[in-house]
N, C-alpha and C positions, 0 to 999 in steps of 0.2 A: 593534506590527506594522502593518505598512501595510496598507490598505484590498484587500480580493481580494474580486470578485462572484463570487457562489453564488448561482445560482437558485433561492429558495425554493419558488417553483412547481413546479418541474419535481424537487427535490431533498429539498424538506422532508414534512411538518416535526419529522422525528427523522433524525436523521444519529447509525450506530455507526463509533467509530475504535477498532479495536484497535490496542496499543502508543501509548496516548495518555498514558502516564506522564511524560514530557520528551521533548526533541530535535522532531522532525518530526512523529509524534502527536498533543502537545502543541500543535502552532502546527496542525497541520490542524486542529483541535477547538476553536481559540480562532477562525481564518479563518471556518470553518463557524457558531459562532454568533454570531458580528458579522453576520451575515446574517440572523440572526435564526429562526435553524434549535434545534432543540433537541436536545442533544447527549449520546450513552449513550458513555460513556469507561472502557475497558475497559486490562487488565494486570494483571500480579501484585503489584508491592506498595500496598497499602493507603491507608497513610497520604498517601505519595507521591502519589495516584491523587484520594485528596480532598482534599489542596490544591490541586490542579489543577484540579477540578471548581469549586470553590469560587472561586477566582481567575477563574474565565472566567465564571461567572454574576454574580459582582460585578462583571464589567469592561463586560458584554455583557449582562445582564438574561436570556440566551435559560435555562432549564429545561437541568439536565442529572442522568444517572445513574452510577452509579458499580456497575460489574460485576468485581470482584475473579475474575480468572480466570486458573490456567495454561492456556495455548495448547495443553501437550502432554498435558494429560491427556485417556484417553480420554473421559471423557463431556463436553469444553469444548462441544464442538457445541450438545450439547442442554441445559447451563443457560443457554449464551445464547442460546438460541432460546425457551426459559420463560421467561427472565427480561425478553424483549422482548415478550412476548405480545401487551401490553393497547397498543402503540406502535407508529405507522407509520413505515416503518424507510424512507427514501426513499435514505438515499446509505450505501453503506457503503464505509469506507477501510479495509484492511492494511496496515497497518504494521509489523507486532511479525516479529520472526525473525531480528533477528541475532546475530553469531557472538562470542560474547566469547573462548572459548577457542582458534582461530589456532594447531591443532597438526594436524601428521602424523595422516591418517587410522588408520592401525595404531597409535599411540602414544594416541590416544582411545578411551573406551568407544565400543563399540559401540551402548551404550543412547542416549548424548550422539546419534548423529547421526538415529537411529530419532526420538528425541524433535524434534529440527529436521524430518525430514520428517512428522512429526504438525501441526507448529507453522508450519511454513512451507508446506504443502502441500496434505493433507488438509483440515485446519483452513479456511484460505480458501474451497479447492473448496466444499466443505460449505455453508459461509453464504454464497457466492456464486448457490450451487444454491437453500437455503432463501429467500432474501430477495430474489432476480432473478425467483423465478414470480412471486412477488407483485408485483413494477414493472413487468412486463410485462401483467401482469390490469392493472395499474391505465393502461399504456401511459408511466410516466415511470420516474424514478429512477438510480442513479447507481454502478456499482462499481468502486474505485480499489484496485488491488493493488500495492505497494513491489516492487520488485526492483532490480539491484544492478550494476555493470559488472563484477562475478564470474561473469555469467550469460553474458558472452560465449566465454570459451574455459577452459580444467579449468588450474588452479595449485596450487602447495603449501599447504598448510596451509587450504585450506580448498575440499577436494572435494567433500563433503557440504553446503556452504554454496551454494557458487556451481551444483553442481547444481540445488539445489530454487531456488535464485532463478534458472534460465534455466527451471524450469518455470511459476514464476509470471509472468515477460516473456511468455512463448507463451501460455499460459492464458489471460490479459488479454487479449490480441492476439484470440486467437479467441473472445471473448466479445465483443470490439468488431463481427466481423463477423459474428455471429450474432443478436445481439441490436440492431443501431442502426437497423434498421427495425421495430423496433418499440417505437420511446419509451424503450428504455433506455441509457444511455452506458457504455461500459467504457474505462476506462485503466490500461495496465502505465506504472508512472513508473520508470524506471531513475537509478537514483544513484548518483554517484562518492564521491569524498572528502567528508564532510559533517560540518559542524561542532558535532556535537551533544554534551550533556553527555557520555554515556557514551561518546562517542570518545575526549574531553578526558581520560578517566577510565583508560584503557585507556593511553593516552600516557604518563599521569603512573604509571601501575604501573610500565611499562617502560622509565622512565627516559628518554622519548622527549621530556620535557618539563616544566615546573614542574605543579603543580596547580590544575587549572581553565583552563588556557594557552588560549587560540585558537591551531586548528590551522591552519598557515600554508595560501593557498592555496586551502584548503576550500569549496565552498559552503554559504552560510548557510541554515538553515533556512526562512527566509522568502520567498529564493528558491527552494528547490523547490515548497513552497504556492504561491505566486505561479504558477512555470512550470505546473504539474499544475492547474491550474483554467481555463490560458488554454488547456489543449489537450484539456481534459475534453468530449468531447460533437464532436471534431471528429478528432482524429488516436486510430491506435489503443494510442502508445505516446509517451511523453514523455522525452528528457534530459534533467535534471534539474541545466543547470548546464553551464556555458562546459567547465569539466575534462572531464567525460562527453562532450560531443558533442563533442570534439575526439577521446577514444579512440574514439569509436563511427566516426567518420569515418576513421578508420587500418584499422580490423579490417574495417568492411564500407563503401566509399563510396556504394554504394544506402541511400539510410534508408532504415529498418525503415518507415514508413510507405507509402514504394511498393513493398517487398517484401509487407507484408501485402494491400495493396491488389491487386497481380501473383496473390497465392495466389488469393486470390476472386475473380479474372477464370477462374484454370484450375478452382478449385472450381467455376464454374456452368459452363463448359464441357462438364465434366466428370459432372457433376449432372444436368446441362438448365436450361432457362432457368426452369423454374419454382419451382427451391427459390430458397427466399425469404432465406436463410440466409444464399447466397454471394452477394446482389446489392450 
């Protein structure tokens, strides 16, 4: 992977990525400790989870942990929030929430999609809430939320998907103008087509391709780390990749950064000049 600055100062020196099992997790978690940050690497399977760990502290020296977690159960919040106790948690990324299954909402349990909005929603909010009082006590720190170019307008087969990720685009969005006056950074990173294992994986079920294939097109993983740390601490929402900012420029030609920018001009307006919130 190529060289991506992360400010340890301002970021470290514990950075959690959840969905740090493969694909984009994976390479935020490897970017994040070549900076020499030390890294709590969170998912559900196991094994998978500490190779990963393993491989990035042999490669990079930084410390890391390994928190075997479902996203959709109810109590995820609160073992990672125990199991982070005794660590100072400076940047936290989301990653985990996508959608393997790509069927008709009635044709799905209903439990399936209840479980995405635990896992895509709640889930973030929560460790967003928990570990942004403390960056803001401390006045630094760092929260990156994934979301999806699903989030721009409602399609088939995945209603329930592309909702919770246009609530994590806005979520992000107003945690950037809530919080970037006071030492903390927020970014929603929007992603199109991305070339991660379990894409590759999802292809080759469906006959869409051989096994393990690179998806034609796609962007690579080390491009969205890359784009999502040059825009970390400056913009409140990242494209994540030449295919994305080309749809995002079709649906809405305002970027999403001077529409966010536009809202907190009418937010203080609207406020008064003195909340500190919309300045």
């Amino acid at each position: 992977m190529k060289s991506v600055a992360v400010d340890k100062s301002k970021y470290g020196p514990w950075a959690l990525v959840a969905g740090a099992s493969d694909g984009v997790g994976a390479a935020f978690a490897e970017a994040i400790a070549r900076n020499g940050i030390n890294v709590v690497l969170l998912a559900r399977r196991a094994e998978i989870l500490n190779q990963v760990a393993e491989s990035i502290q042999g490669r990079t020296g930084a410390e890391t942990r390994v928190l075997v977690t479902d996203l959709s159960a109810p109590d995820a919040t609160e073992s990672i929030v125990a199991a982070t106790a005794d660590v100072e948690i400076g940047l936290v990324v989301y990653c985990a929430g996508g959608d393997a299954d790509f069927a008709p909402f009635l044709e799905n349990s209903i439990t399936a999609s209840e479980r995405m909005l635990q896992r895509n929603c709640l889930i973030p909010m929560q460790l967003s809430h928990h570990y942004g009082r403390a960056m803001v006590q401390r006045g630094r720190g760092g929260i990156v939320i994934l979301s999806s170019g699903a989030a721009f307008v409602g399609a088939p087969n995945m209603a329930a998907y592309g909702a919770t990720k246009a609530f994590d685009m806005i979520f992000a969005e107003a945690l950037w103008a809530e919080l970037r006056d006071q030492g903390v950074d927020a970014l929603g990173v929007v992603l199109g087509e991305t070339d991660t294992p379990s894409l590759r994986r999802l292809r080759g079920e469906r006959g869409l391709a051989g096994p393990d294939e690179p998806v034609p097109g796609a962007t690579a993983v080390e491009e969205v780390v890359s784009a999502a740390f040059k825009s970390l601490g400056k913009d409140p929402t990242c494209m994540a990749g030449k295919q994305i900012r080309r749809g995002a420029r079709l649906i809405s030609p305002i970027p999403r950064g001077v529409l966010v920018r536009l809202m907190v001009r009418m937010s203080r307006r609207a406020m008064g000049s003195d909340d500190k919130s919309a300045r």
